[in-house]
Every structure is written in C-alpha cells, then in structure tokens.
C-alpha positions in Angstrom: 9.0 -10.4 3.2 8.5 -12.9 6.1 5.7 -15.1 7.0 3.6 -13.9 10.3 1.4 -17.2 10.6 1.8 -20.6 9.1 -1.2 -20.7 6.9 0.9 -18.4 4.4 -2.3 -16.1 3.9 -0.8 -13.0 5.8 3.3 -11.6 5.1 5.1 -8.8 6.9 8.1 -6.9 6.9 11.5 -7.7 9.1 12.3 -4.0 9.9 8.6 -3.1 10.9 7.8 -6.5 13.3 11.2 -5.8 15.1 8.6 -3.0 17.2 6.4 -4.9 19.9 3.6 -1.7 19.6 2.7 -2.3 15.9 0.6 -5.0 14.4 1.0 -5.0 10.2 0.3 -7.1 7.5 0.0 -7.6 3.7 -2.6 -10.3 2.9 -2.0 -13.1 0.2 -5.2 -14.7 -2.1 -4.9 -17.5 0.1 -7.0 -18.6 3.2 -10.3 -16.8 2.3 -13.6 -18.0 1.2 -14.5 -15.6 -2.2 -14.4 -17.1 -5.7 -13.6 -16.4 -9.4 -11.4 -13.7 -10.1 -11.7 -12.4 -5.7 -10.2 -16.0 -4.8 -9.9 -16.3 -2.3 -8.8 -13.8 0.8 -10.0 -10.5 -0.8 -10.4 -8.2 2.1 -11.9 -5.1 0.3 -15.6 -4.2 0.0 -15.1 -2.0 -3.1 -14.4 -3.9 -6.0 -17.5 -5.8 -6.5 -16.9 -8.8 -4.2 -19.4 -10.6 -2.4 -20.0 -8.4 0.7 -21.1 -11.7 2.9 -17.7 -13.2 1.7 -15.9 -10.1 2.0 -17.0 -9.5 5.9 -16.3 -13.7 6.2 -12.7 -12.7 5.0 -12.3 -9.8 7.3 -13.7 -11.6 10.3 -10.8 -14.6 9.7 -8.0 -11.8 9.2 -8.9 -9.9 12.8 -9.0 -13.1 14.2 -5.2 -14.4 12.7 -3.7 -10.5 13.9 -6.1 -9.9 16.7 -7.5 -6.7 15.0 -10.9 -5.2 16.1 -10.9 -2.6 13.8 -9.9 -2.1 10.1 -10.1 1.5 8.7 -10.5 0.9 5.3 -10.9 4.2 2.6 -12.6 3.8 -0.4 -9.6 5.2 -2.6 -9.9 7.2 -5.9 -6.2 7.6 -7.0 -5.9 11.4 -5.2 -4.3 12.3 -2.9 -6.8 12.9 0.2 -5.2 12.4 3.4 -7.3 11.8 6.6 -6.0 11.7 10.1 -7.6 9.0 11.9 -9.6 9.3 15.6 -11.8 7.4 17.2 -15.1 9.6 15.8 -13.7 8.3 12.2 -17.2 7.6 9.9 -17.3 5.5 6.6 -18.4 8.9 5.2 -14.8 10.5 6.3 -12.9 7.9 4.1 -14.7 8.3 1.0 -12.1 9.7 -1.7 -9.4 8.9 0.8 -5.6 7.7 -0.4 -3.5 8.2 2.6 -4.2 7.9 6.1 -2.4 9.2 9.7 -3.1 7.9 13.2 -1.7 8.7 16.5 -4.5 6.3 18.0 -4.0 2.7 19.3 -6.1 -0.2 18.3 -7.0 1.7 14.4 -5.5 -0.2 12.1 -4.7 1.6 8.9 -5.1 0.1 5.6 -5.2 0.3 1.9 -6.2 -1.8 -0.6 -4.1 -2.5 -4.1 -3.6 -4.9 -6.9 -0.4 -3.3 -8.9 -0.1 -0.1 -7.3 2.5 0.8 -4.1 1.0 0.6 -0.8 3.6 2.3 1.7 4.0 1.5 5.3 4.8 4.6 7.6 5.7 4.9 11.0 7.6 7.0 13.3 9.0 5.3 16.8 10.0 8.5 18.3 6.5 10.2 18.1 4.7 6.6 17.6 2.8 7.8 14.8 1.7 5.6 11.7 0.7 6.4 8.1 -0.8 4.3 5.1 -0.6 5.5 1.6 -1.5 4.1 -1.5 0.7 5.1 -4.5 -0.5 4.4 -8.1 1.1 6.1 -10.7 -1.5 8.9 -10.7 -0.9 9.0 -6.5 3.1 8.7 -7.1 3.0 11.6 -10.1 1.1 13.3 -7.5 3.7 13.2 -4.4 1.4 11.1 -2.0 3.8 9.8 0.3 5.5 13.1 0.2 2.5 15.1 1.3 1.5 12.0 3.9 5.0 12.8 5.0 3.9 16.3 5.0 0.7 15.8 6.9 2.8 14.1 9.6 5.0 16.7 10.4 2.9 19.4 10.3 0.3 17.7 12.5 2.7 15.4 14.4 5.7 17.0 14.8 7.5 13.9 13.0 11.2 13.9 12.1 11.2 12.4 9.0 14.9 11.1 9.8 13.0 8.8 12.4 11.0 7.3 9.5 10.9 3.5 9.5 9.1 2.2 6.1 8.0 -0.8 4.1 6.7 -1.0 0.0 4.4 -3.9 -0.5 3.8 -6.2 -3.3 3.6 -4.0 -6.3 3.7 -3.9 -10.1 7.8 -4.6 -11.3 9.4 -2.2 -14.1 9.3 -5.2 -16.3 5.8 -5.8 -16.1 4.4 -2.0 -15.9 3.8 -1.0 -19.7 2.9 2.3 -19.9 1.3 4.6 -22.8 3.4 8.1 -23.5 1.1 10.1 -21.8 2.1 8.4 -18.7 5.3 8.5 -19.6 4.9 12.3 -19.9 3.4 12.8 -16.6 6.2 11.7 -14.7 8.3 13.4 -17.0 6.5 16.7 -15.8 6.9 16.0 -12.3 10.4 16.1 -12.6 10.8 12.4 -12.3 14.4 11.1 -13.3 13.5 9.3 -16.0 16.7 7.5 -16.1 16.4 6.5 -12.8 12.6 5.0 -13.0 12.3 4.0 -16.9 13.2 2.0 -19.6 12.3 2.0 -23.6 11.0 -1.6 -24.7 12.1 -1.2 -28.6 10.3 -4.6 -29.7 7.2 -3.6 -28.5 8.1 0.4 -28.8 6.8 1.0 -25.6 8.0 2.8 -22.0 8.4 0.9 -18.9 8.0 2.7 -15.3 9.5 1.5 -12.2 7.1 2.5 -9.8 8.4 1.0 -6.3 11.8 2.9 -7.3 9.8 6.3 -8.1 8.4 5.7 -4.6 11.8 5.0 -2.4 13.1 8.2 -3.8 9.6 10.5 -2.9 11.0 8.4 0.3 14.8 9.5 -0.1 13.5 13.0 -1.0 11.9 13.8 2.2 14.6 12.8 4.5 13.8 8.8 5.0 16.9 6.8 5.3 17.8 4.6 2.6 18.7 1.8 5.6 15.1 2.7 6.8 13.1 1.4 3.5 12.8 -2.3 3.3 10.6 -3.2 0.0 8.8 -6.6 -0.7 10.7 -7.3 -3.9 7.4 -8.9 -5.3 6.0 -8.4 -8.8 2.1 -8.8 -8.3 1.7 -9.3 -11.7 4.5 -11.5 -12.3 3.4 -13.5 -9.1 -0.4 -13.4 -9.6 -1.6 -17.0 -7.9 -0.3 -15.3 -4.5 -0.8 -11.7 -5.1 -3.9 -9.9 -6.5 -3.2 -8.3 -10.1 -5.8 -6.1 -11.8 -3.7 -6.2 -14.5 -3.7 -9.9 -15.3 -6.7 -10.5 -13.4 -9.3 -7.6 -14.5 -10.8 -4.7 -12.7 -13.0 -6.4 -11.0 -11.0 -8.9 -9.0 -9.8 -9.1 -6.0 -7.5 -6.4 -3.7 -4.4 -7.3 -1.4 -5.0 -5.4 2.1 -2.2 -4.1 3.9 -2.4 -2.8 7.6 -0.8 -1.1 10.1 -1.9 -0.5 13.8 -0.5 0.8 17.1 -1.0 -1.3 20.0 
C-alpha cells in the first residue's frame, strides 16, 4: 500500500490512484480524536463510538480527500447489495454489505476490523463497487454477486475489472472453530488452497484474502488486476483496527471509493 498524505492516517492502492476520476482510501487509527479501544481515527458510527468524535473524525477525513459525502451501510454480514443514487436514505443502507454506484461525488464505503473490504471498479463503464467480505459474506459469494449486480445492472465486463483487498485478517492469525471450517468446505472452497491445520493447538486456520482473490479469479478478474494490501490487521493492530485483539466494541478502519 502507498501513503496518500503525509500525516500517515489515510493509505491507498498503486493500481487504483493510477485513475485521475477516482478518489479511495483505507484509513489508519491515526490522526483522529476518539479514545480507548476507538483510538483514534475511527470513522464508523456503528460500533459504539462517540458519535461527536465520530462526526469530528469524518469531518477531518472529507477534508484530507476532499469528500462531501460518505455512504456508509450499517453492515450485518449478508449479502445485501444496494446501488447507489442520489435519493440514497440512511434507511436504504440498513442490512447493507455491498454497494454499486454509477454516480459521481458518492463515495462508497465499508467499515471492517479483520474482515476483507474489496475495492471494485470498472474504467470502461466507470462504475465502482464496495464489498465487505467476512467469512460469513466470503462463504456467501459477496464479491461474486456484487460482480453479479454490476453486470446485470451495468453492463460491466468483468475482464475490465480493476481491484484492491484492504487490510485484513492473515491465515496465520485467523483461528477458526470446525464449523467454520465446514462452511467453506460446503461452498466448495479448495481447502487446500485457503487452509491450514495448526496441530499444537489442533485447530484450522483460513486464508481469507486468498478465498477472496479467487471469488475474484472466478468471475473473470485478472490476476494482474488484484493488488492486495499485504497487511495483517491483527498482526499490525497499533495501525490497523482489530476486533479480534481489540474487542467488539472498538474501533473500524473505513475504506472508500468515489468517482469524480
């Protein structure tokens, strides 16, 4: 990932700032004003911030990107996709993992701490789509029915895809009970492809970034197309939000997309 200001509090992606029309970004912990476990740039209203510190840390992250207006859904693990317009209500994103937008000046985003959040766009069509892949959202297919939703209602070519995978939970560090395990199993996940056996703690390991590229791969994305973070947010937790080593109720790392 690359730096987009000098204050280290917002990172990007080299393959998706090479296009002049987007704005993105994947926010750090840095540069905000919440405290405790939400320190200190936690963008998201839905995990029991601060709502005065959550709007301060909004307000400072529109004015770093020049964003007017964030389109944030409260997400529930599913796999609700929305199509974004201007007539967009807070009462259309509730339930709401995925998100499409021909529209300029709506800035897509999605809120994790561990799980995948997936960068979409299209330069042909110049359409762009935010999903957020947990492993209930990746057993699911999310970014293959956000894939879906952008065909059928944008008439994408999913050859044309460009996409970035954000800061997310490592194999090494994603512990998983059986019955996990077993879900992705059902899906018809390669399991040799995505898991590992830890025999001193007897206990399976899932790679969720790589079950994500190949939902990616699987639709028709170019491998050449994908560029991924590389960032363990547990491993990496005094940059990166990690509900996993910092609780439930902590804070969220916000990533964002937008067509100028």
């Amino acid at each position: 990932m690359i730096e987009i200001n000098n204050s280290k509090n917002i990172m990007g992606f080299e393959n998706l700032r090479k296009f002049p029309n987007l704005i993105h970004f994947v926010t750090t912990r840095h540069g905000g004003v919440s405290t405790g476990e939400y320190a200190s740039f936690n963008c998201s209203p839905f995990n029991g911030d601060s709502i005065e510190d959550v709007n301060e840390n909004q307000r400072r992250l529109c004015n770093i990107t020049g964003i007017k207006h964030l389109v944030i859904p409260h997400q529930i693990h599913g796999t609700a996709i929305k199509i974004i317009d201007n007539t967009c209500t807070p009462n259309d994103l509730e339930g709401v993992d995925a998100l499409v937008t021909d529209r300029k000046d709506l800035c897509l985003c999605i809120s994790t701490a561990d799980c995948v959040p997936v960068f979409m766009y299209d330069p042909v069509c110049k359409i762009i789509a935010m999903a957020h892949a947990g492993w209930r959202g990746t057993v699911a297919n999310i970014v293959v029915k956000t894939i879906d939703c952008m065909e059928k209602h944008f008439n994408v070519n999913s050859a044309n895809i460009i996409a970035a995978i954000g800061p997310s939970i490592s194999l090494k560090d994603f512990e998983i009970g059986d019955e996990v395990y077993q879900a992705f199993a059902d899906a018809l996940f390669d399991m040799k492809q995505i898991s590992c056996f830890d025999t001193l703690a007897q206990k399976h390991h899932i790679d969720l970034l790589k079950a994500n590229i190949m939902l990616l791969q699987s639709k028709g994305v170019k491998s050449e197309n994908i560029e991924c973070s590389g960032i363990s947010t547990y491993s990496n937790a005094e940059d990166f939000f990690s509900a996993r080593r910092l609780g439930i109720k902590s804070g969220r790392i916000l990533s964002g997309l937008m067509l100028k």
